[in-house]
Structures are given as C-alpha cells and as structure tokens.
C-alpha positions in Angstrom: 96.6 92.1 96.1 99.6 90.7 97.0 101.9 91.1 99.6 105.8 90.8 99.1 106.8 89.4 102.6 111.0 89.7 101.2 110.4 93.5 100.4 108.6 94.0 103.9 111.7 92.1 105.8 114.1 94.3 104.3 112.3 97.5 104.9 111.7 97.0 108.8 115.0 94.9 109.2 116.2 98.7 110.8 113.3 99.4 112.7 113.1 96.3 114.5 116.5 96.6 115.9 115.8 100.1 117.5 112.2 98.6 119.2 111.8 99.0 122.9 108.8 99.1 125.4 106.2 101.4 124.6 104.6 103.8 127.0 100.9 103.3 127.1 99.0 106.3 125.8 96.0 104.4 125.1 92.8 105.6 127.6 89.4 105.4 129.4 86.4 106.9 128.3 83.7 107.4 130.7 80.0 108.6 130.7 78.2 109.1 133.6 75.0 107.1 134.0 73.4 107.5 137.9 70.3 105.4 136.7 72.4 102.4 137.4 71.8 103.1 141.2 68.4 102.6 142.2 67.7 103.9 145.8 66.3 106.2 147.5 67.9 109.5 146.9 68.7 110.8 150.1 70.8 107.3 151.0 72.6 107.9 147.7 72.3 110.0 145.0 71.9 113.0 147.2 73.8 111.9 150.3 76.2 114.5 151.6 78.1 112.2 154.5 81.4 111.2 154.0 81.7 107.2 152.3 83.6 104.6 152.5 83.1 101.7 149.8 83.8 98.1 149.6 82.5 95.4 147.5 82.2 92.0 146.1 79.7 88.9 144.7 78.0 88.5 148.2 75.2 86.4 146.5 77.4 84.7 144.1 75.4 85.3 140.9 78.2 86.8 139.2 77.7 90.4 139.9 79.6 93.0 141.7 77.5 94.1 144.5 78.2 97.2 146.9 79.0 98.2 150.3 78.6 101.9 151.9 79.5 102.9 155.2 78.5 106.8 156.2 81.3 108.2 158.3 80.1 111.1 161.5 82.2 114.1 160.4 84.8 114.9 163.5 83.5 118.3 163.3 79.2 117.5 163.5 77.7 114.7 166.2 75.7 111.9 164.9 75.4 108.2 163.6 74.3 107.4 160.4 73.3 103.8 158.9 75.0 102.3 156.0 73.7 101.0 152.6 74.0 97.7 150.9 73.4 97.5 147.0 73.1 94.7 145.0 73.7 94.8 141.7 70.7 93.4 140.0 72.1 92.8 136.1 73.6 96.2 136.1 71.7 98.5 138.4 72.6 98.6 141.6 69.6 98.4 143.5 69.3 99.1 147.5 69.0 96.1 149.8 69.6 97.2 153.3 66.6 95.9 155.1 66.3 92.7 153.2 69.5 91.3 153.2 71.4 93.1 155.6 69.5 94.1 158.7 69.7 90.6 160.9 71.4 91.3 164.2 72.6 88.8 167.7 72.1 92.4 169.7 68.4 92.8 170.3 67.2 95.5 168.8 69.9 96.2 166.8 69.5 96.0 163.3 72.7 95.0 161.3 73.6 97.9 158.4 70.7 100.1 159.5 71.6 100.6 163.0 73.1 104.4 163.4 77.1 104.1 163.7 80.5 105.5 163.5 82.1 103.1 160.8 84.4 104.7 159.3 85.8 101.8 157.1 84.5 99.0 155.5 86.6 95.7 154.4 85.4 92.6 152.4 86.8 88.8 153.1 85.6 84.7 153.5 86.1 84.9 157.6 84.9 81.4 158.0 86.2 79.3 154.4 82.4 78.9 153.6 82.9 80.1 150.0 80.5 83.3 150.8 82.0 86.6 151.3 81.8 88.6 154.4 82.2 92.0 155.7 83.9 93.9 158.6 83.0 97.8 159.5 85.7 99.7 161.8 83.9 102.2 164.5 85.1 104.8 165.6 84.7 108.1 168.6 81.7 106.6 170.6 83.4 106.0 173.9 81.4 104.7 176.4 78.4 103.3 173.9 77.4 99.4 173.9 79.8 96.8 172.5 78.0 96.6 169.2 77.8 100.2 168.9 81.8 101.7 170.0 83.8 98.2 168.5 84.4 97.2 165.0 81.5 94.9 163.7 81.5 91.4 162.1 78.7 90.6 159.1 78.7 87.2 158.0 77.3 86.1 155.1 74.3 83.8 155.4 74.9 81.7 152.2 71.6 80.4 150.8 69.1 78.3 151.6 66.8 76.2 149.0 68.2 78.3 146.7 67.1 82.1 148.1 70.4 83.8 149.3 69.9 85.0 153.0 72.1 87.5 153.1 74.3 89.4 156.4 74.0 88.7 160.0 76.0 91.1 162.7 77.1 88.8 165.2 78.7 90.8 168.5 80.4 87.4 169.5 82.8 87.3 166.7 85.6 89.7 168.1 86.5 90.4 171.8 85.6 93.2 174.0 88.3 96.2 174.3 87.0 98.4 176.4 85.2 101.9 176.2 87.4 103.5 173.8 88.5 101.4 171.0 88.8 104.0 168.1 89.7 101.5 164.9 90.0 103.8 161.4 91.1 101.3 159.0 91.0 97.5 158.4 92.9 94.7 156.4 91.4 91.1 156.2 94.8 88.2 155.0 95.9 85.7 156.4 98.7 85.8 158.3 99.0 82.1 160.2 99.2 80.2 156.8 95.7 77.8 157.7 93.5 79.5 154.4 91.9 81.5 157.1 92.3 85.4 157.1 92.9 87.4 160.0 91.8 91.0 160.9 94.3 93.8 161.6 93.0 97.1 162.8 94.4 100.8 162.9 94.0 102.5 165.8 93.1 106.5 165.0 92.6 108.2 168.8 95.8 110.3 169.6 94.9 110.6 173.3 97.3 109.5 175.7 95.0 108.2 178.2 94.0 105.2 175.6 95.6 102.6 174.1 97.0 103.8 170.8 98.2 99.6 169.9 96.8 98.5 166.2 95.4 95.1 166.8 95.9 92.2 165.3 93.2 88.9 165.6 93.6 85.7 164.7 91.3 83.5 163.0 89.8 79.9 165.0 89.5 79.0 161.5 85.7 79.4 162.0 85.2 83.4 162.0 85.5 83.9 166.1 88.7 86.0 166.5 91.2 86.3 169.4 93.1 89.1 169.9 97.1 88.4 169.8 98.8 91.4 168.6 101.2 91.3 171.9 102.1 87.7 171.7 102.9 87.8 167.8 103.7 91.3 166.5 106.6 93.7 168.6 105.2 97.0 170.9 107.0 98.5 168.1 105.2 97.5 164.9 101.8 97.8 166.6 102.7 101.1 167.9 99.7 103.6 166.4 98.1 106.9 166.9 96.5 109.0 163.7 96.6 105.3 162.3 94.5 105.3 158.8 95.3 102.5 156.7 96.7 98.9 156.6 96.9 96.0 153.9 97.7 92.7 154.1 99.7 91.4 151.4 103.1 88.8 150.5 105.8 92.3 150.1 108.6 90.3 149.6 107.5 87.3 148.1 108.7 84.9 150.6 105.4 83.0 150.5 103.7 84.5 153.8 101.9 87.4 154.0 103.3 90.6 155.9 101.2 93.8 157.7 101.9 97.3 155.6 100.0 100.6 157.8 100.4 103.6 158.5 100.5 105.2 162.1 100.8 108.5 163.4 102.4 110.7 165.5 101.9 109.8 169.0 103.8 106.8 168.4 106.5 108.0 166.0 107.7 111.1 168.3 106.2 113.2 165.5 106.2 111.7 162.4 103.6 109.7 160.8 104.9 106.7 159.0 104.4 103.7 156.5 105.5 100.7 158.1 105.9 97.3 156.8 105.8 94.3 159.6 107.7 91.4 158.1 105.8 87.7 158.6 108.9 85.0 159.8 108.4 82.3 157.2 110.2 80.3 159.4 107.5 80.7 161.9 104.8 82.1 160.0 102.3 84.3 162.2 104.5 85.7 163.8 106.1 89.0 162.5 110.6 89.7 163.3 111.4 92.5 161.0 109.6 96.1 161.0 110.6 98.4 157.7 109.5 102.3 157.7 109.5 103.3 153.9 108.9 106.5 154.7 107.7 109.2 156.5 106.3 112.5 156.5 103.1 112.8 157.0 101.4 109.9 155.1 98.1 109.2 155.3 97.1 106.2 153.0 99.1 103.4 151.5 98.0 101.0 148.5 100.1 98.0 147.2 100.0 97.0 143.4 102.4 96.4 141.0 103.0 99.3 139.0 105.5 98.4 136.8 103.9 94.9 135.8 107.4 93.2 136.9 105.2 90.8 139.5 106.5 92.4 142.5 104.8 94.8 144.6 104.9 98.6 145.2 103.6 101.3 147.1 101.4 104.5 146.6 101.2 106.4 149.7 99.2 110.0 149.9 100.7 112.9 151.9 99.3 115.7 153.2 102.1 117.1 150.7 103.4 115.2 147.6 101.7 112.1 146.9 104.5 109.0 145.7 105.1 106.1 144.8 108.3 103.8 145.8 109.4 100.8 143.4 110.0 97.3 144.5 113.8 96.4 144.0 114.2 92.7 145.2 115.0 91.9 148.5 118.3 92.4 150.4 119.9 89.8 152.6 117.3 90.5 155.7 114.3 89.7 153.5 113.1 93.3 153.7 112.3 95.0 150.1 115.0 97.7 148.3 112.7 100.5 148.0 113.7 102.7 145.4 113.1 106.3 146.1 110.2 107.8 147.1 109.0 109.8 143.7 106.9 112.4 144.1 103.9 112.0 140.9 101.4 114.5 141.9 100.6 117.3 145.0 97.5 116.6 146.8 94.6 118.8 148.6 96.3 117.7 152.2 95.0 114.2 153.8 93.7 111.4 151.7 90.5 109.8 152.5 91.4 106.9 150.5 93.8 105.5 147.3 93.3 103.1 145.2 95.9 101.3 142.8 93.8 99.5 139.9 93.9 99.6 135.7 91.3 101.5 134.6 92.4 100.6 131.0 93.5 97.2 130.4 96.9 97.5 129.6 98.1 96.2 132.7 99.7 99.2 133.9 97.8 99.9 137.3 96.5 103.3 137.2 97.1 105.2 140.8 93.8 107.0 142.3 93.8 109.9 145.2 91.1 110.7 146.7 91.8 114.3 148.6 89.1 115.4 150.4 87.7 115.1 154.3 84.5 116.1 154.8 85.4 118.2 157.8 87.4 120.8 155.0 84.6 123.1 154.3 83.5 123.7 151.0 84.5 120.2 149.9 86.6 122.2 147.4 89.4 119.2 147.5 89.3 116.9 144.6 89.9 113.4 142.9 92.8 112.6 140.9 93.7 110.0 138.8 96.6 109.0 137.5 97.3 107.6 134.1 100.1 105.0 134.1 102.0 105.4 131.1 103.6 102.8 131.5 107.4 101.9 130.3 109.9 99.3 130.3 108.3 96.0 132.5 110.4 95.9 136.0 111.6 99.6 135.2 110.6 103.1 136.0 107.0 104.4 135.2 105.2 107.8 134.5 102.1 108.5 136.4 100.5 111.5 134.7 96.9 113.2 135.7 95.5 113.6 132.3 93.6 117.0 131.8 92.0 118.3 128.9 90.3 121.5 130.0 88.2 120.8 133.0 88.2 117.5 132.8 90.6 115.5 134.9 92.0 112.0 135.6 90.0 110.4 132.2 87.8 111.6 129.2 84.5 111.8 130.0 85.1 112.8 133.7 84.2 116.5 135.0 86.3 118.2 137.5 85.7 116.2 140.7 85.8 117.9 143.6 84.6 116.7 147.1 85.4 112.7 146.3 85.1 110.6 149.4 85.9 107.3 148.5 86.1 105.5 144.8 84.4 101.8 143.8 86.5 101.0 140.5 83.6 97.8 140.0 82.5 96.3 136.7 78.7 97.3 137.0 77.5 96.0 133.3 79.7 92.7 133.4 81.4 94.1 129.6 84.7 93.4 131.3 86.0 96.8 132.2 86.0 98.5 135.1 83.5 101.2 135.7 83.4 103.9 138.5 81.3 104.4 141.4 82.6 107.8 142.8 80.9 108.8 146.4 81.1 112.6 146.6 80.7 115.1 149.3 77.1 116.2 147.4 76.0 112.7 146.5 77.1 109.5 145.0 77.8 109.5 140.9 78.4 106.4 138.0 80.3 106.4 135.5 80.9 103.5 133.0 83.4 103.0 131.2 83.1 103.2 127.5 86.5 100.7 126.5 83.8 97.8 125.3 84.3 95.3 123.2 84.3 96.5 119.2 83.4 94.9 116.3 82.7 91.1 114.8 85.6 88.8 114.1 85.6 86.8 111.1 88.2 84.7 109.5 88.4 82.8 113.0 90.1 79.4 111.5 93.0 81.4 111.2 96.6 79.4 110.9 98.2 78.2 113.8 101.2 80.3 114.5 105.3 79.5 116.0 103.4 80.4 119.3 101.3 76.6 118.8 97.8 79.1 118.5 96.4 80.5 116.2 96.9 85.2 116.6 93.9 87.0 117.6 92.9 90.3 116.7 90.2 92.4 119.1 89.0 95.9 119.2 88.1 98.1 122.4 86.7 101.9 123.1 83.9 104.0 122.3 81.5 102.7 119.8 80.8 106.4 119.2 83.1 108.1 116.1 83.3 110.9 117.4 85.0 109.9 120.5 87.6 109.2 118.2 88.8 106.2 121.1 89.4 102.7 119.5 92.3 100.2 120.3 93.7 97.6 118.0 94.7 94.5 120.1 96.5 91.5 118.4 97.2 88.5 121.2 99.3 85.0 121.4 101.9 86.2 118.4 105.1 84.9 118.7 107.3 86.2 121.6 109.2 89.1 120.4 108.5 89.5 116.8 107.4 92.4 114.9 103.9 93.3 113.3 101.4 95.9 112.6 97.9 96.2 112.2 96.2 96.5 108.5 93.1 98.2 107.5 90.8 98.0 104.1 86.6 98.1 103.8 86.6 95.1 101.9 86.5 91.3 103.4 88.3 88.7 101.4 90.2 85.6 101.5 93.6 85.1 99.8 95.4 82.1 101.1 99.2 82.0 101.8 99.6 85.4 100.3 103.4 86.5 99.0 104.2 82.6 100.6 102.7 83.8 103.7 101.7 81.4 106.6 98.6 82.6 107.1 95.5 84.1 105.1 94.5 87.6 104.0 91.2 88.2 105.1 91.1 91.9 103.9 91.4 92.9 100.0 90.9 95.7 97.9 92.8 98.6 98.8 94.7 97.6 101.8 96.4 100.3 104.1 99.6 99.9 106.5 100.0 101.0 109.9 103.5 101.6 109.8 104.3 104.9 110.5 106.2 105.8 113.3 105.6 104.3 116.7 102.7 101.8 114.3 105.3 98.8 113.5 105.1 97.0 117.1 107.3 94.0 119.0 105.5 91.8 120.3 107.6 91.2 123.4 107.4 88.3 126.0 103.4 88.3 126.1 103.2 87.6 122.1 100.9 90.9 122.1 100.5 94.4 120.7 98.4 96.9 121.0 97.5 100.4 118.3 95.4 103.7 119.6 93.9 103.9 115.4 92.8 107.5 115.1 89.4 106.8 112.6 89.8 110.1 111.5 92.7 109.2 109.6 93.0 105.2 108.6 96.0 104.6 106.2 95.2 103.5 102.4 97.4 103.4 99.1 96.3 107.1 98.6 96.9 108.4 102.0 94.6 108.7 104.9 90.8 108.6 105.0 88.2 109.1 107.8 86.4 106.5 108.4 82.0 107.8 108.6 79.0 106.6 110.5 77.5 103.3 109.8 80.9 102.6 107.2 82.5 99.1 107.9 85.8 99.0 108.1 88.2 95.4 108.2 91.2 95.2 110.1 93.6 92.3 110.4 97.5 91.9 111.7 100.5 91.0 110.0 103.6 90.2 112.2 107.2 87.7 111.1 107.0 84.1 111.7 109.2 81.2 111.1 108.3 77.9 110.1 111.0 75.0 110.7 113.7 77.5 111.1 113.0 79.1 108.5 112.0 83.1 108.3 108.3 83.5 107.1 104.9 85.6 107.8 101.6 85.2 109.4 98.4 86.8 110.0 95.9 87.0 112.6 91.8 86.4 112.3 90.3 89.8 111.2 87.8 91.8 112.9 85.3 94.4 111.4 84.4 97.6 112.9 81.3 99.4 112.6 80.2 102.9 114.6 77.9 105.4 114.7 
C-alpha cells in the first residue's frame, strides 16, 4: 500500500487550523484485589477505626511501603496502635513489631503503643537519605510526653545490609505542656539549609489552651526547636478547629511558604485557608499572610491542576467543595487567586483530600474523602474527581464520573465510609493504584492502565524533534473492558498526526516519499474521524481512547476478538531541511483476551 502524503496534506490543511487542546476523557480502570495486604484482619482488612495514611520507600528497595495511624473517635474513649506495612514485591505485608516497635521511653513500644495520632506525615528529618515519619496526637491531656505530644520515628537505615527500621525518640521535639492537641502536620523546609521543618495544627477550641499552630525548626540533625513566635506573626499562627497544613513554594519565589487551615476561635467565626508567605529576602521567616477563602473549610491540597507549572488549591467544605486557580503573582508577591469554583457538594467535613493523576495524562485528578467516623452510619462517601482537563494554564472541568453505582472510576463501587486514601503504586507497573481505608475495613484496588502490547519496528527514523517518535499502549488487557489508550511521544512540537491500525506487520520504507517506514500493511485503517486527527502541541505528544469494538479499515469498522493481534503505528507532518514532509513512529502490536 501506499500512502499519498500530498493528498493527506491537502485534506487536513482545514482541520489543523481549527485544532485546540483537548479535554481528557481517557480513564482508570480498577479491580479490587485485598490479597495484596497481608495482615492480620482485625488490624486491617476488618478494622472499623478511623485511618490516616502516609507512605514511602522506608527501606529503600524500590517499593512503596505504608503507614496507618488509627484515630480515637471524639465520640468513643480509647487508644489504638498503628500499623506499618511493607510492601514486599507487591503485597503489602504487616511489619509493626519488627521494624517499628523500638522506643527511648521505657516501656513504650514505638507504633504499637496505644495513642491518639490523628495524622501521620512522611520526610528525611535528619539528611541521612532514609525517610522518616511524624504522628500528630491529639485529646490526652494530662498523659506522659510520649503519649499527649506529636511523636518523632526516625528511620534506622541499615546495617550490614539488614534494614533496621523506626525508632521513637521523645527527645526530638520540646515539651508543651498538658494539652497540646496537634491534628495535622506538614514536613518542608522553610530556613533554606536542605533540612525540613515541622509545622503543626492546633485542633482544641478551648479557650483556656493555647490555640497557636507551631512551627519547629530543624538543627539540621532531626532535634527541633520550637520558633513559631520569633518567625511567623500571632496572626498567621492563630488556630482553633485547625486540620490541615502543607508546605510548599505558592508563589514561586524560590522559598517555601505555610498553606493551613484554622478555625473559628481564631477567625471570630470563620474557618479559613491561610497562606503565610516565606520573605525571600530573609528566608525563615514569614511577612505576608493571604486568606483564600473562607467558609467553613476543612482540608486544603496544593497541585497543579491545570499543568501550567504553578500551583493551586482544592479545599473541602462542609458545603461545596472548590478549587481556586493560580494567576501569577501581583506586586506584593502574594498569588491572584482566581475564584473559588465550586466542582462538587460534599457529605459535610472532609477527613482528608488528595490532588494526584490517577490516569497519566497529567491532569491531577482531585479526591474527597467525606466522612468522620463520629457521623453514624458511616453513610458519607468518597469522591473522585476526573480532571478533564483543557487548555494548559486555563480553566479545567473536574467531573465525578458515575456509571450506575459506581462512582469516581470504573471498576470502583459506591464508596461510602472512606477515611483516608493511599493513591501508591503497589505492583511497581507504573500507575498508581488505591489503597482506600474505610469505616468497615481497609480495601485495594489496582489499577488496570498497564502497559499494552510489544513494540516492533524500534529503529524507527529520527524525526525534526532530533528522536526517533514512539508509539505505546495503556489500559485493560481485558476486551471487554473496552479501555485501551494510543500514546505517540517526542513528535515534533505542534504538528499534526493520527494513529493507524491494520493485523498485518510489514515494512515499506519511505512510503509515498515518506521520512519514515510503514511497519503495518495489508489493509490499513485511519483514525481520522472527528476529534482522531491530533496536534501534537509543545510536548511533541498525542494521545487516542481506540474503542476495539470498532477499529477503522478500508471497509469500515471492525471489532477487534480475543487472542486477534492487531498493529498500530502513527503518522504525523514533518519537515526535513525546510522542506514539508511525513514521518512515522515505531509500531506496537496489541493482543487481549
């Protein structure tokens, strides 16, 4: 066959003119798999306390191990210990007592000692390469240091080769009192030396306590000080009903700033999200404080939603949840907030929100998580949110995808009860998969977006871009999830292509004075229907959802069947010297079942 690259210009010279941005409709498939967690079942499977969840490579053998704290209900009395699992080449296997039960207190013992942590945050305190942990305590006035205040686990590191895993040391922070009631943690650093600090959320609304959030710096070896007076303003650390904080660069001036929320006693009766701007002049210390809004948030996430590089927020209400967009900075160095757009009502207060892409299109997807164990009936639920995407640096659509009773992605049932969320890659296949800790028990489910297919025809030509196009395929390996993604990568910048499909491999060099070669013959289909012919835009990439049910050829669509080997490769404009020419990518053949 031969392909007549003039005809082909002519045709899409129209089209390519009216190209713009296209929303992402391509998404996640899960299936839920709890044999990945191995543990007993009461700790896990079948635990009913309220979670919190944060993770990391403690042992550094390149899997995604996981942390659970067990929150006491306001409404019931009790401590409960907390769970380590190590991911042990894909199942995550329960570690507590070996790796995580070494304490300074005598007779306490680390992660298994009864508590009140309520939150659980990951960093490297001391610059030793090894990850370490900090838990935030809260309502157990009057108790023992290492029992009412926040507690510091640092990782051990190995020795002879056998990781040691966590030690509580009681020394690491200072001593606050008898009611220190800290609900949320950020780990960053603030002072510009590589080594992060700590900033705390105070919860307790009781006027007899102090309501401050605290911020402590670093010595540079993991021992902390507590400066919040001498470095942040009454104002900014000004707290009651205070539930989340991050550490993170808002405006891009090169140091990193505090974004919380705090509540009501200190706001004359609103709750707010505050941002405490770092002085780059004299980093460390904070000069500006910015409210984005308030209402009655309860959670705040930063990511960058609409993949322009800057960042945004997500904050959960006990109303409409929103998200506010990141316009550049005005004169002051504070961030133009665009307004606050309401994408979703909640159940009432957020345990937690997440901001990650589920999907790999680099539009983060946004994640609620509506429920509080103290609501009886834990009839509150997860959402998530599918970013559509849009225009890079421009507005985006944040839509809870439902088909039936499932909600937030295929594959997911209705999720009510949801606690806390680990989006972690369990399997190491490069996707994200979901750890989801319930009100009934913790659940898994992996994501199904794998890798799809063989490449062949590898040595393809080098293209304008100075590399040689790629063509991938992701989803379900399973036809009648009906979920497969074409991905072409490292095109030329802004050019037009589209995908091409046959069952036969071949080899046709330089076809119709094509740069490339035609790794596909026989009866070759187009995808070049509307919304199929695709710019490549500023990353040289495009992306096709291929229905299999219906894969274009000369005679019309076919479905493709079980076991059947299909081919696909891209085609896409070129130039060579100036002059206006064609290319293809390497080709990649798809087989499922």
């Amino acid at each position: 066959m031969k392909l007549d690259t003039t005809l082909l210009t002519a045709a899409l010279a129209p089209v390519f003119t009216s190209l713009c941005a296209a929303q992402s409709t391509d998404w996640a498939t899960f299936v839920r798999e709890d044999s990945r967690i191995s543990a007993p079942s009461a700790l896990v499977l079948q635990d009913s306390q309220e979670k919190d969840m944060a993770w990391g490579d403690f042992d550094r053998d390149g899997w995604i191990d996981l942390l659970v704290v067990r929150k006491q209900p306001f409404t019931t009395q009790g401590r409960y210990r907390n769970v380590l699992l190590m991911n042990e080449s894909g199942t995550l296997t329960e570690r507590t007592s070996q790796y995580a039960s070494a304490s300074s207190v005598s007779g306490d013992q680390g992660f298994l000692t009864p508590t009140n942590d309520r939150d659980v945050a990951v960093g490297d305190l001391d610059g030793d390469g090894w990850l370490d942990f900090v838990t935030a305590t809260t309502f157990s006035p009057g108790q023992p240091k290492h029992i009412s205040h926040p507690r510091v686990y640092m990782n051990l590191g190995e020795v002879n080769g056998q990781w040691q895993g966590f030690f509580y040391d009681e020394a690491r922070i200072p001593d606050w009192g008898t009611y220190p009631n800290m609900c949320g943690i950020a780990i960053g650093d603030v002072t510009g030396d590589s080594f992060p600090e700590i900033y705390f959320s105070h919860y307790e609304q009781q006027a007899q306590v102090d309501l401050n959030d605290r911020l402590l710096i670093n010595d540079g070896s993991g021992f902390f000080t507590d400066e919040s007076s001498a470095r942040m303003t009454t104002s900014m650390r000004a707290s009651s009903f205070g539930t989340s904080a991050t550490i993170e660069d808002m405006n891009l001036d090169g140091v990193n700033d505090v974004v919380s929320i705090s509540g009501s006693g200190a706001t004359g009766g609103l709750t707010r999200s505050s941002i405490a701007y770092n002085n780059p002049n004299n980093e460390g210390f904070f000069n500006i404080l910015q409210e984005p809004y308030s209402g009655a948030p309860y959670h705040v996430s930063v990511g960058d939603l609409n993949n322009d590089g800057q960042p945004d927020l997500i904050i959960s209400d006990d109303a409409d949840d929103r998200y506010l967009l990141n316009q550049g900075n005005d004169p002051f160095g504070r961030v133009n907030w665009g307004p606050a757009n309401t994408f979703g009502t909640d159940d009432g207060f957020a345990s937690n929100n997440l901001i990650v892409d589920l999907n790999g299109d680099e539009f983060p997807e946004a994640i609620i998580c509506d429920v509080d164990v103290d609501i009886s009936g834990c009839n509150r639920r997860l959402h998530i949110y599918h970013n559509r995407g849009g225009t890079v640096g421009g507005m985006v659509t944040l839509r809870e995808e439902r088909s039936g009773n499932t909600y937030g992605a295929s594959g997911l049932p209705e999720l009510e009860g949801v606690h806390d969320v680990a989006p972690i890659d369990i399997d190491n296949d490069g996707d994200l998969d979901l750890v989801i800790g319930r009100c009934d028990g913790t659940r898994v489910y992996m994501n199904q977006r794998d890798q799809l297919g063989t490449d062949y025809c590898q040595d393809a030509n080098g293209n304008s871009s100075g590399v040689p196009a790629d063509i991938s395929a992701v989803g379900s390996p399973v036809l009648e999830a009906n979920d497969v993604t074409l991905i072409c990568e490292d095109m030329p910048a802004n050019t037009f292509g589209f995908f091409l499909a046959s069952r036969t491999r071949g080899s046709l060099a330089n076809p119709g004075g094509s740069l490339g070669d035609l790794c596909i013959l026989g009866d070759i289909g187009r995808y070049v229907g509307p919304g199929q012919i695709l710019n490549s835009g500023a990353s040289g990439t495009i992306q096709l959802a291929i229905d299999v049910d219906n894969i274009p050829q000369p005679t019309g669509g076919v479905g493709m069947l079980a076991g059947e080997q299909w081919q696909f490769q891209t085609w896409f404009r070129d130039n060579l010297l100036g002059l206006t020419t064609s290319n293809f990518s390497d080709a990649v053949s798809i087989e499922l079942r």
